[in-house]
Steps between C-alpha positions, in 0.01 A plus 500: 500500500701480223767296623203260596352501144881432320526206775177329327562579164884382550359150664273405238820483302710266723173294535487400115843374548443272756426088404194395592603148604530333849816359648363151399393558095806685471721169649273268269503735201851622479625137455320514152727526171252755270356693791136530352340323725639792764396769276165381493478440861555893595310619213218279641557597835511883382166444376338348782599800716410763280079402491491568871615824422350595173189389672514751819624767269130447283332506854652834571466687249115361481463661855687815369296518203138457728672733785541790205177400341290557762700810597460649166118448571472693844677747357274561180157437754658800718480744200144420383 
């Protein structure tokens, strides 16, 4: 379990190293002289990927939030 748990922490590392460009941006971009235009390309890219997420993580942890909730509640009607 914990090798499992090291694994994921240790590839969310490698992951923020990667470039978040495809074969063809990178041929187009890389032929630039100041390399903005690159640099705002991946950060762009970083942010369209990251709603999707940042999204699902809200979703879950709305269900976790109603799943204790209403949890909390059988367990206080059980005592009355």
């Amino acid at each position: 379990m914990k090798r499992k748990i090291l694994l994921i922490v240790f590839s969310f590392f490698i992951v923020l190293q990667i470039n978040a460009q495809c074969a063809m941006c990178r041929a187009v971009l890389e032929s630039e002289e100041g390399q903005s235009t690159a640099q705002g390309v991946n950060d762009g890219i970083i942010y369209l990927m990251a709603i999707p997420y940042i999204l699902v993580f809200g979703l879950g942890y709305f269900i976790y939030y109603k799943y204790v909730k209403s949890a909390k509640n059988e367990n206080n009607t059980d005592l009355v």
